[in-house]
C-alpha positions in Angstrom: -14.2 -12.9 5.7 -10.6 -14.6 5.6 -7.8 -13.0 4.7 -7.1 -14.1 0.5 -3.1 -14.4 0.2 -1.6 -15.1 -3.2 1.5 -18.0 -3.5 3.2 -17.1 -7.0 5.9 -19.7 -8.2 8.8 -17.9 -9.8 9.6 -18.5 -13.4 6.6 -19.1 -16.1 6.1 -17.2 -19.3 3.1 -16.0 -20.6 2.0 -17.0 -24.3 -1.9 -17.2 -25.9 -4.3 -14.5 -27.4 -7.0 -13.4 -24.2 -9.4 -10.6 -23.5 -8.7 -8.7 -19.9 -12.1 -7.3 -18.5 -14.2 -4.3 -19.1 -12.8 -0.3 -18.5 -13.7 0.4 -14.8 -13.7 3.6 -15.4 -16.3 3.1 -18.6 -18.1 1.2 -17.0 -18.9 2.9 -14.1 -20.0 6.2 -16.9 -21.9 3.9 -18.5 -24.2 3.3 -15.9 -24.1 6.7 -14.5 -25.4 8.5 -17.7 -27.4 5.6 -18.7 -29.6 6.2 -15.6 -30.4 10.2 -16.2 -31.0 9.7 -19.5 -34.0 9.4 -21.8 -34.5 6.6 -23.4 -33.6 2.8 -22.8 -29.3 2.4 -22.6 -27.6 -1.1 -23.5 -23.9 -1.9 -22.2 -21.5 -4.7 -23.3 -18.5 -5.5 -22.0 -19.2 -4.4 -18.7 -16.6 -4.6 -16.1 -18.5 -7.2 -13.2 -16.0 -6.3 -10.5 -17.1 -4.7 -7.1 -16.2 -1.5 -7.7 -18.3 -1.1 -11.0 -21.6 -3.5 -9.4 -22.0 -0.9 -6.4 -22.2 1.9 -8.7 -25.3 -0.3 -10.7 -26.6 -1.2 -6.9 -27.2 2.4 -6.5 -28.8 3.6 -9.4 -31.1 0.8 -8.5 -31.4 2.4 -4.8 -32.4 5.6 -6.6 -35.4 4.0 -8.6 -33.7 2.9 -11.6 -34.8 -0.3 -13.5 -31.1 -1.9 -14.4 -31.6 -5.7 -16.2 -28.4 -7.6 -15.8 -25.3 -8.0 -15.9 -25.6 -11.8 -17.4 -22.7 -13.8 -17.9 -21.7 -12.0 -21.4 -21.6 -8.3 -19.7 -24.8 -7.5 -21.2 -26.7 -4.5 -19.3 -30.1 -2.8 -19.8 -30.7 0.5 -18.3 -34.2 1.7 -18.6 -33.3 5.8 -17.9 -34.9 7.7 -16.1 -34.6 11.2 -17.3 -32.1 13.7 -15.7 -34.4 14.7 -12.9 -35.6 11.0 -12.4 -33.6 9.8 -10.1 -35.3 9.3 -6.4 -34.6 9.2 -2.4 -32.8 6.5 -1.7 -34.2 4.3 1.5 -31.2 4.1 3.0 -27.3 5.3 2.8 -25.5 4.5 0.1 -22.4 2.0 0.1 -19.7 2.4 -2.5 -17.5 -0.1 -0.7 -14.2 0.4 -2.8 -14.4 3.0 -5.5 -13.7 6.2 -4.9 -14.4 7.0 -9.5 -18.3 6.0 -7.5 -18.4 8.5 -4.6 -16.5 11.2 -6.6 -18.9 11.4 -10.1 -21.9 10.8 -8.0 -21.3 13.7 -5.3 -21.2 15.8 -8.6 -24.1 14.5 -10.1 -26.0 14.5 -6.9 -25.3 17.9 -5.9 -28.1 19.2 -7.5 -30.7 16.9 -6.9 -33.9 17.7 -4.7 -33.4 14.9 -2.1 -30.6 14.2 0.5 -28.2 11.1 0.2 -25.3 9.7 1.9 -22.8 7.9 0.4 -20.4 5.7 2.0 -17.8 3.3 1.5 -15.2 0.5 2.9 -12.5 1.4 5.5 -10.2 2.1 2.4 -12.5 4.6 0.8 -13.6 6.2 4.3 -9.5 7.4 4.2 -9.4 9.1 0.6 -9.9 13.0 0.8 -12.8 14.8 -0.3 -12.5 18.3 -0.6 -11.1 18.1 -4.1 -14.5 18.1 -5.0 -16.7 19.0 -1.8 -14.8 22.2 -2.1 -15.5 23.1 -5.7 -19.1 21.7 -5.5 -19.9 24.5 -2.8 -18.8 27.2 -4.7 -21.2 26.0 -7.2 -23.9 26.3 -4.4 -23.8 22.4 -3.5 -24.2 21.6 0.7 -22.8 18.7 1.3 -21.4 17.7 4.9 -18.4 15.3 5.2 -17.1 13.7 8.4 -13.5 14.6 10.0 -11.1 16.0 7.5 -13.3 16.3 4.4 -13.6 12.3 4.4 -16.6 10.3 3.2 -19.2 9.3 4.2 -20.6 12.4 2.6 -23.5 13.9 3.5 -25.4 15.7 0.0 -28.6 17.7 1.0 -30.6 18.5 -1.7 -32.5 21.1 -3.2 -29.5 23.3 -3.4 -29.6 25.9 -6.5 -26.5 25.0 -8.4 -25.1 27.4 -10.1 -22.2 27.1 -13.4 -19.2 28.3 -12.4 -15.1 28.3 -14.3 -12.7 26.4 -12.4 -8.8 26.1 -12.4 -8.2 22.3 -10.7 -5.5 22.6 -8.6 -4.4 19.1 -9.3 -5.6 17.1 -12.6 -7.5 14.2 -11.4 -10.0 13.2 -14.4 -12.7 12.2 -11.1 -12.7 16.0 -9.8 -13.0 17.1 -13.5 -15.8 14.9 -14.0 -17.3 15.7 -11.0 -17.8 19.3 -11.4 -18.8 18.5 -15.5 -21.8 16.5 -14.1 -22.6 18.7 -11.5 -22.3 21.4 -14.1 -25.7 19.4 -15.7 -27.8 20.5 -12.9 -26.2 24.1 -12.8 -27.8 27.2 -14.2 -25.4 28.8 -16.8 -22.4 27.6 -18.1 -19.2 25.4 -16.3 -16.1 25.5 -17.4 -13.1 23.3 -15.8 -9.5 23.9 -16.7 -6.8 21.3 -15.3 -2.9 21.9 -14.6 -2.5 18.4 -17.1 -4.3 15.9 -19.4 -6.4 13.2 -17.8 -8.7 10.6 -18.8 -11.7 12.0 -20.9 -14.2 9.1 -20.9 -16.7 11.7 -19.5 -16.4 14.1 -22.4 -16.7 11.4 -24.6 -19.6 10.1 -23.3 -21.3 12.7 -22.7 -21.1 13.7 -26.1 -22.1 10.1 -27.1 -25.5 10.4 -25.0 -25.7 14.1 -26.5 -25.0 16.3 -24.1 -22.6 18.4 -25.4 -19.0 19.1 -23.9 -17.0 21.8 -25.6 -13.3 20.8 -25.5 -10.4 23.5 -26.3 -7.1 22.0 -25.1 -7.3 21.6 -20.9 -10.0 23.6 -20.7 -13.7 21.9 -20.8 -17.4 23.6 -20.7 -21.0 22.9 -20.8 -24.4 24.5 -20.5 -26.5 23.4 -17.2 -30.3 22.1 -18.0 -29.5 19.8 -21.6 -30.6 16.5 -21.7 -28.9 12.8 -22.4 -30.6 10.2 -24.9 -29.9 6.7 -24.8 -27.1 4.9 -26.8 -25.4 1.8 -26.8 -22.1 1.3 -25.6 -19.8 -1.3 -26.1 -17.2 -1.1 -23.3 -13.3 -1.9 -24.1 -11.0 -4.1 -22.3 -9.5 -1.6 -19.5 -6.2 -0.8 -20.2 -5.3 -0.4 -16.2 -5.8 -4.3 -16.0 -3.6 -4.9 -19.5 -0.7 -3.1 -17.9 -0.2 -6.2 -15.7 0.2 -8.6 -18.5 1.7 -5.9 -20.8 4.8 -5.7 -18.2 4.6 -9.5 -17.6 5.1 -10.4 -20.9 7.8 -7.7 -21.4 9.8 -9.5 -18.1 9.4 -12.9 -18.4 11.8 -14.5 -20.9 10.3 -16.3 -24.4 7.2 -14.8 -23.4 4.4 -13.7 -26.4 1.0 -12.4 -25.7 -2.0 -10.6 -27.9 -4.8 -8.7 -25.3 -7.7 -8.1 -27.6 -10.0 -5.3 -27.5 -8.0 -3.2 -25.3 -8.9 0.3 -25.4 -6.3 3.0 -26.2 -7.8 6.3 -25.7 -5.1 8.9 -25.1 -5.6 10.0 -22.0 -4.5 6.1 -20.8 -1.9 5.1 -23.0 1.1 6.4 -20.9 1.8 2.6 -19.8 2.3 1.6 -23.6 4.5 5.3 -23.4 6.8 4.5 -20.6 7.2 0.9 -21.5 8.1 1.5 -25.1 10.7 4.1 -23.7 12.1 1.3 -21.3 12.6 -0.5 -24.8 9.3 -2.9 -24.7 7.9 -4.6 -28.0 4.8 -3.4 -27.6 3.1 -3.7 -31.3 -1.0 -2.0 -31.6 -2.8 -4.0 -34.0 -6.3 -4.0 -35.7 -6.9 -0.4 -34.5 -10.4 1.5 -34.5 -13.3 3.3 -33.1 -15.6 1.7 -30.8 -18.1 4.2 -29.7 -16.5 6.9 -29.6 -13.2 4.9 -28.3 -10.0 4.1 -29.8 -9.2 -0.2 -29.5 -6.5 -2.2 -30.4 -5.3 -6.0 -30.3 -1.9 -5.3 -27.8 0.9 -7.5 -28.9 3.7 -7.9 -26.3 7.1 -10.0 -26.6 9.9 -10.2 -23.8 12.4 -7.4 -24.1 15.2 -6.5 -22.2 14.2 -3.1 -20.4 16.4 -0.1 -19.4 16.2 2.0 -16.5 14.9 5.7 -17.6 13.8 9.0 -15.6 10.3 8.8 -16.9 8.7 12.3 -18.4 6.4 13.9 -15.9 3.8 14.6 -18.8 3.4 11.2 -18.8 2.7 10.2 -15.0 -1.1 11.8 -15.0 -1.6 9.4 -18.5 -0.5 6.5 -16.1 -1.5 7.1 -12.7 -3.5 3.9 -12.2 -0.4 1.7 -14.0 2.3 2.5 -11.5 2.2 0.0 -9.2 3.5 -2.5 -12.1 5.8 0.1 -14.0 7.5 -0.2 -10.4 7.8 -4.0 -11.1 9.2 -3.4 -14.4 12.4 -0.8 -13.8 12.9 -3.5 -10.7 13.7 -5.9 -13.6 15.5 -3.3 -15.9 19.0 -2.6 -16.3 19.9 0.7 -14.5 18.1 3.2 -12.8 14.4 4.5 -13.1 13.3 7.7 -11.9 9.5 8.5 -11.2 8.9 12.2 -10.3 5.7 14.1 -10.3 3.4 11.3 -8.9 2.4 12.5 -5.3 -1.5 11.3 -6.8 0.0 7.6 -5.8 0.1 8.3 -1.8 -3.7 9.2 -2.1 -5.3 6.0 -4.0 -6.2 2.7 -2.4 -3.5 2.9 -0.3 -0.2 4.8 0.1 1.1 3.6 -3.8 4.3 5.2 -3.3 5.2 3.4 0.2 3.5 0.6 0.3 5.4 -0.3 -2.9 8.5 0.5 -1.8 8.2 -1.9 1.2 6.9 -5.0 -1.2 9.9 -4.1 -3.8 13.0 -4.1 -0.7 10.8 -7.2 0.9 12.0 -9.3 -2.2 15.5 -7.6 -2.7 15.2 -4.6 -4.7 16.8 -1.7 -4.3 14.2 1.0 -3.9 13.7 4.3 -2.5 10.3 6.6 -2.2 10.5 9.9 -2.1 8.1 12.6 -1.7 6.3 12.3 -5.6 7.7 9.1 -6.5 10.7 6.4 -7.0 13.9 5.6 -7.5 14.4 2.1 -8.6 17.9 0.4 -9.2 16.9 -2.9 -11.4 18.5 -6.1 -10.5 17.6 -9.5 -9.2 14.6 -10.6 -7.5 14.2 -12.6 -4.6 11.3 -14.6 -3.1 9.4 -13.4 0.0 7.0 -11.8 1.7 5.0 -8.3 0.6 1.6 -7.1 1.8 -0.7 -5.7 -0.3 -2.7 -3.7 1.9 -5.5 -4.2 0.9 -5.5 -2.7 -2.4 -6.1 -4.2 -5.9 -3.1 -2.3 -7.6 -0.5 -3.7 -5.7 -1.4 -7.3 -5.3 -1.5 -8.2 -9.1 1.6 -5.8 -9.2 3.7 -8.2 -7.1 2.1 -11.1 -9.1 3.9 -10.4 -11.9 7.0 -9.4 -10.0 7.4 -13.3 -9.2 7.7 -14.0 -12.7 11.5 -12.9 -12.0 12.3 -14.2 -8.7 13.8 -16.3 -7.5 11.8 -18.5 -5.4 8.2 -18.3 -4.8 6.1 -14.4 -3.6 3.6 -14.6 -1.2 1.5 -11.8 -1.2 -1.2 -11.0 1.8 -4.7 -9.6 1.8 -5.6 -9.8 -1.8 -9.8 -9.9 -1.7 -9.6 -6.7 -3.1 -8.5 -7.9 -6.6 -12.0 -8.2 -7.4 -13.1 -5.0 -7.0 -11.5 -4.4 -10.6 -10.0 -8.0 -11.9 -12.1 -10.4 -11.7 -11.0 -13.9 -12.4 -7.4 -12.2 -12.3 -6.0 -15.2 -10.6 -7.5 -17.8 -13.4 -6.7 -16.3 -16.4 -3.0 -15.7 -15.2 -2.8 -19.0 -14.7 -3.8 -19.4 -18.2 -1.6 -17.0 -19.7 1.5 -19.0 -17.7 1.6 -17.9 -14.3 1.5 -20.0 -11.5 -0.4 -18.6 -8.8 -2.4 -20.2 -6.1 -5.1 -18.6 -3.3 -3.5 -19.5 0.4 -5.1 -18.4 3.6 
């Protein structure tokens, strides 16, 4: 495949009213639970980027009937029960996603065949033992290659049992991971994390009812229930706002609504963060949608400030700060991220490979061990490389709304795996950006 680089013309202001694509992270749940459960599951809204269709591609693998998605994000899952699934022929590829290999070792753990899973060069770096470890003491064998990296190797017919675990780290997929392996576990599993993370597995769970009992940071369930069949209508993911939510905040006359954007707690540190950087950020038209809060985001350009951002708020961002970089390089002062050592683990090295893009085009940034420190400024054309990771390439995108002559970015095929049509609809909104290479 050829390298995808991005040529972003400085300047441009985003105005109009669009819808960003479906949660990833909902998504990916909704065809997880929709394939163990009884009954016949319908998703809309669902997110058609890589990440999300290789999760879909192996529930097919493992026998189950999945219509769709069409061009509307309409899917059918006809479930299969939660001891339905069945031996896949061959090993299974996640390519991108480590949310895929993470939530599925769980829920594979206690199944009766063996699978491997696999993924892309990226994924094959990402550490495993956050969950491999956990999953044994639950009775899970599962055999990794060098270092506790994938592919992972989960032999089945293990006797799971439930067992109450302090994460060491909050991570929402090692939470979720134990939670569904906790399905297939005899007695009761209880998880408590160090800080609030995303809860779209509680929720759903609860939504297909199977019952998660929730007291503060601490989450249980009984092994053997069962999950019926709803419908789920999946919200705009707010990771893929963020990159117009800090555009619009940077660019100069700039006025955007993002409709249907979901707002569950656990996610709203961008809107957090931004606000306390002084963004006009204005949630409109709020309410449920099964089981999760939506809004209509309004954004106008606002002059930001350079803050030392509150640690309780990095876990409720993770995902976001590739582009909350971008925006304290455009605010006046000095911004201060602590706390976020999660970011050297994702795609790529978040912290680093940031901090490289960011001096490429003239700001004044330093990593250190958990984070940043940014000194806002100018911005000047150049050069940055992505490496290969999602985050970072529509990051820098938006970065060129403030420079000074045009951003190249390189290797930007992964954009897909979350954003699809990323490149059109920015252009749309008011950013100039071409594919080169």
């Amino acid at each position: 495949m050829s390298q995808i680089d991005y040529c972003v013309k400085p300047g441009g202001k985003l105005s109009g009213t669009f819808r960003v694509p479906g949660d990833k992270s909902i998504s990916h749940r909704s065809i997880m639970f929709g394939s163990i459960a009884d009954g016949t599951t319908h998703v809309t809204g669902f997110l058609q980027g890589e990440d999300s269709l290789n999760t879909l591609r192996a529930f097919r693998a493992m026998g189950v009937e999945i219509d769709g998605p069409n061009e509307q994000g309409e899917v059918t899952i006809h479930g299969v029960g939660i001891d339905g699934l069945k031996s896949p022929a061959t090993s299974i590829d996640l390519g991108n996603s480590g949310t895929s290999i993470r939530l599925m070792s769980g829920l594979l753990a206690g199944q009766a065949f063996d699978v491997e899973l696999s993924g892309d060069r990226s994924l094959s770096k990402r550490p495993m033992k956050r969950v491999t470890d956990p999953l044994a003491l639950m009775g899970a064998n599962i055999d990794t290659a060098e270092e506790g990296k994938p592919p992972l190797k989960v032999n089945g017919g293990s006797k799971m049992q439930g067992i109450d675990y302090t994460m060491p780290m909050a991570s929402a997929q090692v939470k979720s991971c134990i939670l569904l392996a906790g399905m297939y576990a005899s007695g009761k599993t209880c998880v408590t994390e160090p800080a609030t993370t995303r809860d779209h597995t509680e929720r759903m769970l609860n939504a297909f009812g199977y019952k998660v009992e929730t007291t503060g940071n601490r989450m249980c369930l009984e092994g053997g229930g069962r999950l019926t069949a709803c419908d789920i209508d999946v919200p705009s993911d707010i990771s893929s706002a963020a990159f117009f939510l800090v555009g619009a905040s940077i660019a100069q006359n700039s006025d955007i609504t993002l409709q249907h954007v979901g707002i569950n707690p656990t996610r709203t540190g961008v809107i957090d963060i931004l606000k306390l950087m002084g963004a006009n950020i204005e949630l409109q038209n709020e309410r449920l949608v099964g089981g999760e809060p939506v809004a209509d985001i309004r954004v106008r350009s606002a002059q930001l400030k350079g803050i030392n951002v509150p640690e309780e708020l990095v876990p409720l961002a993770i995902d976001e700060f590739p582009v909350l970089f971008v925006a304290a390089a455009c605010a006046d002062g000095q911004t201060v991220i602590t706390g976020a050592e999660e970011l050297r683990v994702k795609e790529s090295d978040r912290i680093q490979v940031m901090a490289d893009g960011l001096r490429a085009i003239g700001v004044d940034a330093t990593p250190t061990e958990d984070g940043m420190i940014i000194n806002g400024g100018s911005i000047q054309g150049g050069k940055v490389h992505s490496r290969d990771d999602h985050r970072i390439a529509m990051a820098f995108t938006m970065a060129a709304l403030r420079a000074d002559s045009d951003v190249i970015i390189e290797d930007c095929e992964n954009v897909n795996t979350s954003f699809p049509d990323f490149i059109g609809l920015a252009n749309r909104a008011g950013i100039s950006v071409s594919i080169t290479g």
